[in-house]
N, C-alpha and C positions, 0 to 999 in steps of 0.2 A: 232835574234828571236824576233817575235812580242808579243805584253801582252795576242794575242786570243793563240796563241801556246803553248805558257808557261800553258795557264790556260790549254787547252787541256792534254799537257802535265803531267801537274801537279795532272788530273784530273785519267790520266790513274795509272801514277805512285800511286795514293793512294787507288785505287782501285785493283790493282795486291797484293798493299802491304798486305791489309785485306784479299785476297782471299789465299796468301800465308802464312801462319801463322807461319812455319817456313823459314831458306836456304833449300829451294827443287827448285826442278824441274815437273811445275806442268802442266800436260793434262787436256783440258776444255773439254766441253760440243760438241765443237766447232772443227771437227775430225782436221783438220789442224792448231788448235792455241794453242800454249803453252806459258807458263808463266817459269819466271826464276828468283831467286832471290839468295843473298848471303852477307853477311855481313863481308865474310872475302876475303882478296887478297891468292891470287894463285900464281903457277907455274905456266910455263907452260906445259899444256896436249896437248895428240893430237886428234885428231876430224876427223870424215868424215863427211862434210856438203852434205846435198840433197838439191834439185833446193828449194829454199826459201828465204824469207827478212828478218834481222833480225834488231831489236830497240835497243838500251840502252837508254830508259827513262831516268835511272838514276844510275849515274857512267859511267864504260868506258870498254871495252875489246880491249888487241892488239891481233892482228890476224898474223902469223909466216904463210910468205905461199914462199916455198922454199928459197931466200935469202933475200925474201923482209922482212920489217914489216911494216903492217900497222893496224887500228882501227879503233874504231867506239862508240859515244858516242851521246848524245841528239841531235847532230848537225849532226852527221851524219849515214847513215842506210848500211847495208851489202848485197849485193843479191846474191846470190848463182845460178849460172843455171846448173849447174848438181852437180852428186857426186864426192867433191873435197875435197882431203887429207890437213888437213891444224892443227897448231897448235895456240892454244889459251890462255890469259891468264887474268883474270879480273886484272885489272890495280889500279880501284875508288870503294871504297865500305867501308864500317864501318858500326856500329850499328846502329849509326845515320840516316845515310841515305848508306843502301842497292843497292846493284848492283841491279837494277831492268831491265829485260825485257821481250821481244813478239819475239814469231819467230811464222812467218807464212811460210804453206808448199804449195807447186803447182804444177804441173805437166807441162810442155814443151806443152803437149798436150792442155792445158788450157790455156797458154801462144798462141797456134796458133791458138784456134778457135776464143778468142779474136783478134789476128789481122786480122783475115780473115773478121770477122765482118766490122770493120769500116776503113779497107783499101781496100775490096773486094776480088775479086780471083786474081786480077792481082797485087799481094803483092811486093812491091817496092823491090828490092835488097839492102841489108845491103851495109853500103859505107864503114865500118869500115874491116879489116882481121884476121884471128885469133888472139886473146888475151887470156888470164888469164880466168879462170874460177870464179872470185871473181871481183867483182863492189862496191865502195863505194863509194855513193852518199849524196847528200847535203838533209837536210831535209826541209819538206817544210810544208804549210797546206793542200796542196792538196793531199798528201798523211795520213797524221796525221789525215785527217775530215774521210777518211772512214776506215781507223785504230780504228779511237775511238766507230763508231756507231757499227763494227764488235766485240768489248770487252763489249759493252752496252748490244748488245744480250744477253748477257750471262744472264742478268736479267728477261729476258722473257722465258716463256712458251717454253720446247723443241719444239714443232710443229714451234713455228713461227718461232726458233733457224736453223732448220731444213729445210725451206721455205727460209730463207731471206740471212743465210751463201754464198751461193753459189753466191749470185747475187753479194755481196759484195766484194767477193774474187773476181770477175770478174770486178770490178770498179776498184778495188788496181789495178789489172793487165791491166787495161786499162790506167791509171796512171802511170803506170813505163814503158810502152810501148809509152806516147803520149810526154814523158819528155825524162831529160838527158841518162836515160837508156835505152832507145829504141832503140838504134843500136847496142847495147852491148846484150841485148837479143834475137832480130830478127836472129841475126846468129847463134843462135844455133837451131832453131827452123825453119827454109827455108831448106824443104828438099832438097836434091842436094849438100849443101853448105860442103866444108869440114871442116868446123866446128862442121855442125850437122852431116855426116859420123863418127866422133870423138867420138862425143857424144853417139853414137850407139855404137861405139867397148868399150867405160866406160861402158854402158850398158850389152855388151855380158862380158864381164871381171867380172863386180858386180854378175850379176847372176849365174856364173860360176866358183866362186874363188875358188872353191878346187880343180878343174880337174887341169890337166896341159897346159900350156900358150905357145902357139906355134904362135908366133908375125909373120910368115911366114904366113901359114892361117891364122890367124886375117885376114892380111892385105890383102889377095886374095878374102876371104869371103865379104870383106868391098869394092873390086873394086881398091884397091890403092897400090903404093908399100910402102917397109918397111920403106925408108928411111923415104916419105912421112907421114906414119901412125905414125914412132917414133918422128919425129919430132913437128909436129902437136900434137901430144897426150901430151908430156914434156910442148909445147905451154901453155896449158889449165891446166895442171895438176901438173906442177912442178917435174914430177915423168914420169920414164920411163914405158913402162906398167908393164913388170916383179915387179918393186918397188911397183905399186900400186896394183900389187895384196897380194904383201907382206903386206904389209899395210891392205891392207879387213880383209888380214886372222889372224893376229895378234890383230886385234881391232875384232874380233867373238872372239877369243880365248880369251881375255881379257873381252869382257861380259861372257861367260861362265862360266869361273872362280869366276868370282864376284859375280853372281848372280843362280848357279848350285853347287853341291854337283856332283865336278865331276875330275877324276883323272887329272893330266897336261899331261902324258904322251896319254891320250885318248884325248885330248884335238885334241894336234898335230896331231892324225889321223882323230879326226873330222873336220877339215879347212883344210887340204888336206897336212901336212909334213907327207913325209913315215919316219923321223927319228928323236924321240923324241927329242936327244942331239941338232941336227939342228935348232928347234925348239926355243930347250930354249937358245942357243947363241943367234938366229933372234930377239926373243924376250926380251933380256937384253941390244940387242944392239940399239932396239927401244925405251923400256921404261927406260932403266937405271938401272933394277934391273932384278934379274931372276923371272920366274912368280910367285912361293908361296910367296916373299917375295914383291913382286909387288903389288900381289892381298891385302896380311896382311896390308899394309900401306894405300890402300886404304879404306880399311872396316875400319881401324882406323880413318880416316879422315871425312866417314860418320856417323859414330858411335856419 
């Protein structure tokens, strides 16, 4: 790392720290950037990441993604190109100096009209084959410089917040597309690709997780067979589809609880189990504890 990165670096990190005044998790001005902070080490939880990059400014997170582990700290950044089951665990953090970071969010569809721009319509084919749904890459300045001008916004006028966000967020993405991660993103985002067919059935599964999951149609409605569709889908995801919808509805179930005045047994028929009992094994055998006693340890933890 050079002394202009460091300053950059150094510049964000103490500008997150003031805007954070406590350990939260904080939504900007800025619809796609959030801040993140915390002074104390974790367990690990588990997480459903959406298509995004995430920073550790400062300190560090390991990232648990099926039997791997791996992380990300000032050195290096996370990208996410769809919604991927994964668990996490802040590793570096004290009072001193705070786990600080940025996650930025984007859409696949943001990601293609960027490359359409400045490779044209005749957009190269990816050289890379299915992989992981999770990238960690090296950081750089050429990512850091329009990182830092997109957190500066935050100090101007919402109009010009409102005007200039979008252009930036399309320079990031033109940056993680013209570097190491650009053959890692272009396959998820080249229609035709069974990568991005993939990406479409996480899509039909997210927006659907309560109905019932019949991995035959999926895989007909998608054009492919099951073998194909399970295989590829594990690829990316770690998780078979049935697991990952178990996982959606388990993680609704568990905001509801947390943040609703709402029974557990009505929980389970809102995420889609016909059978409470069902429910709360699925869910003890995810998080480690049954759900009231789950939810109590949490609120104790933000309290």
């Amino acid at each position: 790392m050079n002394e202009l990165f460091e300053l950059h670096r150094k510049e964000l990190v103490n500008t997150i720290n003031v805007k954070c005044t406590s350990d939260e998790l904080m939504k900007t001005a800025i619809p796609s950037l959030s801040f993140y902070k915390t002074s104390s080490l974790s367990e690990f939880v588990s997480v459903v990441y959406e298509p995004c990059i995430c920073l550790a400014l400062q300190g560090s997170k390991a990232v648990g993604f099926g039997k791997e582990l791996d992380g990300y700290n000032k050195s290096k950044y996370l990208l996410v190109s769809t919604n991927i089951p994964a668990n996490v665990r802040i590793e570096e953090a004290s009072e001193k100096e705070p786990y600080i970071s940025l996650k930025i969010s984007f859409t696949l569809e943001q990601i293609y009209e960027v490359l359409k721009e400045f490779e044209g319509e005749k957009i190269s084919k990816p050289k890379s084959k299915v992989d992981k749904g999770l990238f960690f890459g090296d950081m750089n300045m050429n990512l850091l410089n329009p990182i830092s001008r997109l957190v500066k916004l935050l100090e101007t006028p919402q109009k010009n917040i409102n005007f200039m966000y979008p252009l930036i967020i399309k320079e990031i993405l033109y940056v993680l597309l013209s570097g190491e991660s650009g053959e890692f993103l272009k396959q998820y985002v080249m229609e035709g690709s069974i990568t991005n067919q993939i990406v479409k059935v996480i899509s039909e599964i997210k927006n659907n997780f309560t109905e019932t999951l019949n991995v035959k149609e999926l895989a007909e409605k998608f054009n492919m067979s099951e073998s194909t569709l399970y295989h590829n889908f594990k690829k990316i995801t770690m998780l078979s589809p049935i697991q990952f919808q178990k996982k959606l509805r388990l993680e609704e179930a568990k905001q509801l609880l947390l943040n609703q005045k709402i029974d557990v047994n009505e929980v389970a028929f809102v995420v889609g189990y016909e059978s409470p009992s069902q429910f709360s094994r699925e869910y003890s055998r995810m998080f480690g504890l049954p759900p009231k006693a789950h939810i109590n340890s949490l609120k104790e933890l933000i309290a």
